[in-house]
N, C-alpha and C positions, 0 to 999 in steps of 0.2 A: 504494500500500500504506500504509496505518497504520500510525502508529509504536505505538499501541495493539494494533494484536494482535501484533505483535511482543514487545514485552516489558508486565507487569503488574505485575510486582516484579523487583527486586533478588535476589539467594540470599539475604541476608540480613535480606529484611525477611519471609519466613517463619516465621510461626509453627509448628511440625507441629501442637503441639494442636488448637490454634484451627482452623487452616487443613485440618484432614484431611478430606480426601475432596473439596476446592474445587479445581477449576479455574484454575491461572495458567499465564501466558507468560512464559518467561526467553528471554533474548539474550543470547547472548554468545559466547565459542569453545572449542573442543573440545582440554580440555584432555590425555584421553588417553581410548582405548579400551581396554575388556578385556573380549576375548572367550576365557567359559569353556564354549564347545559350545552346554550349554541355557538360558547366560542370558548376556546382554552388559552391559556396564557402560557407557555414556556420562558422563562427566567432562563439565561445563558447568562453567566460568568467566566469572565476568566480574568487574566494576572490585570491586566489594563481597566475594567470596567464590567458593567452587566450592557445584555443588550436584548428587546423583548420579543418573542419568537411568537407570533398571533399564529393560529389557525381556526380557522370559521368550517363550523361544519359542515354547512349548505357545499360550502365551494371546496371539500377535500375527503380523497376516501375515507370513508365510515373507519376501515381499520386500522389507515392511518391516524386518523383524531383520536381513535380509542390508546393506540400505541403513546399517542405522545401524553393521552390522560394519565395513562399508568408509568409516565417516568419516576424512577426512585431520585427524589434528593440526593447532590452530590453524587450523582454515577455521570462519569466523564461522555460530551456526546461529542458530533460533529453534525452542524446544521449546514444544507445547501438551500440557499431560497434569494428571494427578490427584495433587497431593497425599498422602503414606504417611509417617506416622512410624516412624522407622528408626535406631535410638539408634546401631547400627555407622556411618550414611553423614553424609559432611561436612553441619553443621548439624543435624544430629539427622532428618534425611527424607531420603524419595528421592521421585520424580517419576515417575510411570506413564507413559508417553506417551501420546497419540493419533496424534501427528504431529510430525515432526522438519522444519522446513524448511531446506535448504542456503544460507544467501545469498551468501556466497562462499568459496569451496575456494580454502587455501590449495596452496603449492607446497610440493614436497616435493625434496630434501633439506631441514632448518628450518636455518639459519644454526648457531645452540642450542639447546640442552635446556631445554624453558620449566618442566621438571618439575625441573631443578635436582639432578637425579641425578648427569647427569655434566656435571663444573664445566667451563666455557670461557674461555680468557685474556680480561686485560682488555679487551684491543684488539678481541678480539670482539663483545666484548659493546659496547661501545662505538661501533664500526661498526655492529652491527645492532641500534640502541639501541632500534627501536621492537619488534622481539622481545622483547629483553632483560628493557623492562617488563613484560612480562607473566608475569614469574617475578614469585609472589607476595615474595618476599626483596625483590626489586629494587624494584615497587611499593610496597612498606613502607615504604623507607625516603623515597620523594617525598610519601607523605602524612605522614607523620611531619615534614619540609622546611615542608610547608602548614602544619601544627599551628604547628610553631614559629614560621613571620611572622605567624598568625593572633595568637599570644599576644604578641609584641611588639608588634605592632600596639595589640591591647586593650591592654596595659601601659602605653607611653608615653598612648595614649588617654584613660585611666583617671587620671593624672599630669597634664593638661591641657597635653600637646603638640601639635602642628599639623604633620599631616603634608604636605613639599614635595619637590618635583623641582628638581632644580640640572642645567646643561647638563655634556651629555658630551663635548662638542666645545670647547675652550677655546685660548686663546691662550697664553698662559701654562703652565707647568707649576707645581701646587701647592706642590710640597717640593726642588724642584731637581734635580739629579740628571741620570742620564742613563737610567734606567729608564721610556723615555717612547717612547710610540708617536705617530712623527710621520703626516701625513696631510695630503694638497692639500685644501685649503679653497678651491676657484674660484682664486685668483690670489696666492694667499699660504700660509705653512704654518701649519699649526694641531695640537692635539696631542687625544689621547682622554686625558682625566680622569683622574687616579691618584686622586682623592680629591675629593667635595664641599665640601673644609676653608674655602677661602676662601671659597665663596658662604654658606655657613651663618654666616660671622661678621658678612659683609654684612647679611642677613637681622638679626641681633641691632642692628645699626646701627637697620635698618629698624621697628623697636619687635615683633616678633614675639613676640621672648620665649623661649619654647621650642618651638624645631623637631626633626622625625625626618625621615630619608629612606630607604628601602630599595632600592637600586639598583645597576647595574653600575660597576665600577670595574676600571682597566689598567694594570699595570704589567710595561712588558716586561724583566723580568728574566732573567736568563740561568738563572735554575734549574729542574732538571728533575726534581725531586722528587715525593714521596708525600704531599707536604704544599703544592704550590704549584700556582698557576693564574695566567696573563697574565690574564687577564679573571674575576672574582671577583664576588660579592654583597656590598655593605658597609652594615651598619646603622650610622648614625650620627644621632648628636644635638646636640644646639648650647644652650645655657640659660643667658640674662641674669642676672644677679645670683646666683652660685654662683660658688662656689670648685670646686677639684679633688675635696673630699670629701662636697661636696653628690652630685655626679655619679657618684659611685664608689658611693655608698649607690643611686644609680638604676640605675645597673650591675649591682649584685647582684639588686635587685629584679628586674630583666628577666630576668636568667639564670635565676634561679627561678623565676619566673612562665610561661617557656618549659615549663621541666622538668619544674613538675606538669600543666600543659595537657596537655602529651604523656603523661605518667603517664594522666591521666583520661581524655584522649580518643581514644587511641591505644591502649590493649591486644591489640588483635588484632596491629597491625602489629607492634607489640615483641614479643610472642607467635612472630612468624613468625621475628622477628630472633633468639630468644633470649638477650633481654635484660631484668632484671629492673631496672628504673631508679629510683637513688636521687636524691631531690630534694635538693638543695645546704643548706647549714643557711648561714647569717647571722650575724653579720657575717663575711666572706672572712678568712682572716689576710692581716695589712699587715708587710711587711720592706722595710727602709729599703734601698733600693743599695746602702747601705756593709755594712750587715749582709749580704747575698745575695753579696758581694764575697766577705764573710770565708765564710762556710758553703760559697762554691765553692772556695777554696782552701785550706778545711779536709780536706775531705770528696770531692773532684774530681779528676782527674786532669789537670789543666791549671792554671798558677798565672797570675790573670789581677790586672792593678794598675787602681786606682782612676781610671775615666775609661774602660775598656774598655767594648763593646760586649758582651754575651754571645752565646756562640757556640752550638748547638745541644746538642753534649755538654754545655756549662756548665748551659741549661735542664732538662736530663736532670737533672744532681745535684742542682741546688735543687731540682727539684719531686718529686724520690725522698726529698728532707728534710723537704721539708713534709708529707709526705705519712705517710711513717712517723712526725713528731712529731705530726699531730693527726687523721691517717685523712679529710684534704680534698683534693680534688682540683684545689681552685680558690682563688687568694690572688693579693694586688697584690705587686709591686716598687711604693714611691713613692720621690719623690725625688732624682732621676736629676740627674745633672750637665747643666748648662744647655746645653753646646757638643755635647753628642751627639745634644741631642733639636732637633727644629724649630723655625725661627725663632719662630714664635711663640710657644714657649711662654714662660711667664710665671715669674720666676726669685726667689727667695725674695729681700723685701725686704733684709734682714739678712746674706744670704747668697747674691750672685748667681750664685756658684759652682754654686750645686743650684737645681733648677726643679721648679714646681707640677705635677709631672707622675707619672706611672703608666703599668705596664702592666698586666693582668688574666690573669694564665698558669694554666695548665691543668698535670697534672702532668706532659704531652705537650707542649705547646711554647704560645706566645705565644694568645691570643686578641684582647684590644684592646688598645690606647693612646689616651691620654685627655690631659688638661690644664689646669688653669685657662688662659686667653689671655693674650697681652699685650692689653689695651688702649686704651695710650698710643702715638700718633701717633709724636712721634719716638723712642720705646724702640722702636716695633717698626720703625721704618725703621732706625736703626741696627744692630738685629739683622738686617736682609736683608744690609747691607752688609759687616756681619763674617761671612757664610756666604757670601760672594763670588759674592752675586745682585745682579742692578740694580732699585734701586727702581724706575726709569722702567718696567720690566716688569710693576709690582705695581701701576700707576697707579690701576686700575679696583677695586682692593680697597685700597689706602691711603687713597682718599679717601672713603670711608666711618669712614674713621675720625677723621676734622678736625668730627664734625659732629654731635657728643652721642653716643661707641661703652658702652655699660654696660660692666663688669666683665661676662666671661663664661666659661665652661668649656664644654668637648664631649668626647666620644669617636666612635671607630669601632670595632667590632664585626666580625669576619669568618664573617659566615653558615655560609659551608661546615665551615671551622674551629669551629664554635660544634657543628656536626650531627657531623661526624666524631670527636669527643672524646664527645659525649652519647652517640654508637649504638655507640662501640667501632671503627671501622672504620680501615685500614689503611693505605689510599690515597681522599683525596680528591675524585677522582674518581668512586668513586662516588655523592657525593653529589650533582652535577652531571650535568643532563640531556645537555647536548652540551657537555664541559669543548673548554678552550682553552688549549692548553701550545705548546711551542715544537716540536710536534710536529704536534700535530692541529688542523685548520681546517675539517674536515669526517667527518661532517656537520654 
């Protein structure tokens, strides 16, 4: 069989004007029947759109009408018929038939409701995820996923970065800790990746310059939240000769460069989402830690002292601050005390108390952190040592720094977290084809 007479078009690459009274082929699946006695409605879907398939009794065989009464929900067809403009049926036409072919009948009861009438818990949808996508809601929000690494992608591109792969399988743990997923590596133990950090500074050692990576990263934390994942998407960056504010202004750039992509290239899908998306204005507001200190135990319900970590309620107040004083959704913490953020970061000459560091918050909770580096060979072994890691551990990434390391800066970015704050949504998981929590391993 030909994949040509199977399908000619997409639902939506129909014109009605143009195309009235021509001939194509759709494929795709039946997304609902409705039969009113003397005419039957077939619902065709597929990846682009629905498109509506009329047949009128009077004017088609009797066993034909009956065939197409008794199609099952969700069993894949391919329709041959004519062209009708129809300003009532999805995309402004509908589709005469000639011929309906079955190519595979699904099974019936459906896991869910792909018509999205009546809602299914998560874990439903999640188990029967390859259902699931085919509620155009759930679909949306994965091409809208594409739009956004397609725009970062172009962004840093466009910025003359160089996109690489760093291993997922490492020896070492990035930031220390015990949020780490061990694993037999043939005769020894080995860890999956929390983060590309160390290899991307390698890379800068290595004369690269500016590097991106889009990839999986693992941290096994014990939280079971609406907002966490063991295994995660992380865009990060890496860039010789910048400071922390170089990077921060690339930061914003990306985030809006995402936003309108998805604005321009995505309106059907946000249409589906009901959501009308405003693009970020520039420059972010910047509040010092000490200032975010004083504004949480202004205005907060928890009194937190200078050197704390903030806690999620505490993200809550600030970003209900920020938010009512300037109507943005998005602004840096900089600044941060040097002993709470990671070894490497790089600690105000002047003042080694506070480090060249940032986070990117959302008026929802954390998105990136970012950094100027250390460096300097022994500032940054010394800092492994007072976080009571052993350098002999870091051998494979200190020694890239004994051997011309430029001045550098990086961040990471948390994908899912970047799409769950833009679409509005609840639980992150939905954002995630097959998420991976401390619950679900499969599918």
């Amino acid at each position: 069989m030909l994949m040509e007479k199977l399908r000619t078009h997409h639902t939506r690459d129909i014109e009605p004007e143009e195309m009235a009274d021509k001939n194509v082929n759709l494929a795709g699946w039946v997304h609902e029947v409705r039969d009113l006695g003397g005419i039957c409605f077939v619902v065709l879907r597929d990846r682009e759109g629905m498109a509506q398939v009329t047949l009128v009794k009077k004017k088609v065989d009797a066993d034909f009408f009956n065939k197409a009464k008794k199609l099952m929900r969700e069993s894949v067809i391919s329709v041959t018929g004519t062209v009708k403009p129809e300003e009532k049926a999805p995309n402004g036409y509908e589709v005469l038939p000639d011929d309906i072919t079955v190519l595979n009948e699904s099974c019936t009861p459906l896991p869910l409701d792909t018509t999205g009438k009546v809602e299914a818990e998560m874990d439903t949808c999640l188990d029967s995820r390859y259902v699931d996508l085919r509620k155009p809601r759930t679909s949306a929000i994965f091409k809208i996923r594409h739009e956004v690494l397609k725009a970062v992608r172009d962004n840093f591109t466009r910025e003359g970065f160089i996109e690489t792969t760093t291993p997922k399988v490492v020896a070492t743990a990035t930031e220390g800790g015990t949020s780490l997923f061990p694993i037999t590596y043939f005769d020894r133990e080995a860890f999956l990746n929390q983060s590309p950090q160390l290899f991307k500074q390698i890379l800068m050692s290595g004369g690269l310059e500016k590097v991106f990576e889009i990839g999986p990263i693992f941290r096994a934390e014990e939280h079971d939240t609406r907002r966490h994942l063991n295994e995660a998407t992380s865009i990060d960056m890496e860039s010789s000769f910048s400071d922390h504010f170089d990077i921060m202004e690339t930061l914003e750039n990306t985030i809006v460069h995402a936003y309108s992509q998805v604005k321009e290239n995505a309106s059907q899908q946000l249409e589906y989402l009901g959501i009308d998306l405003e693009v970020p204005e520039t420059p972010f507001k910047r509040l010092t830690y000490s200032e975010a200190i004083d504004i949480i135990n202004q205005y907060g319900k928890e009194e937190l002292e200078w050197g704390d970590d903030l806690s999620t309620l505490s993200e809550h107040t600030l970003g209900e601050h920020v938010y009512n004083e300037t109507g943005a959704h998005h602004y840096f913490i900089i600044d941060w005390p040097t002993e709470i953020k990671p070894f490497y970061a790089m600690p105000y000459e002047d003042n080694p108390e506070i480090s060249k560091t940032f986070d990117m918050m959302h008026t929802r909770l954390e998105l990136s952190s970012g950094a100027q580096r250390i460096h300097y060979y022994d500032m940054l072994k010394n800092r492994i040592e007072n976080q009571g890691l052993d350098p002999d551990s870091f051998d494979f990434y200190l020694d890239a720094f004994g051997y011309g390391m430029p001045p550098h800066a990086g961040w990471g970015l948390g994908c899912e977290r970047l799409l769950m704050t833009m679409l509005g949504l609840e639980n992150i998981r939905e954002v995630v084809l097959f998420p991976r929590d401390r619950r679900r391993l499969s599918p």
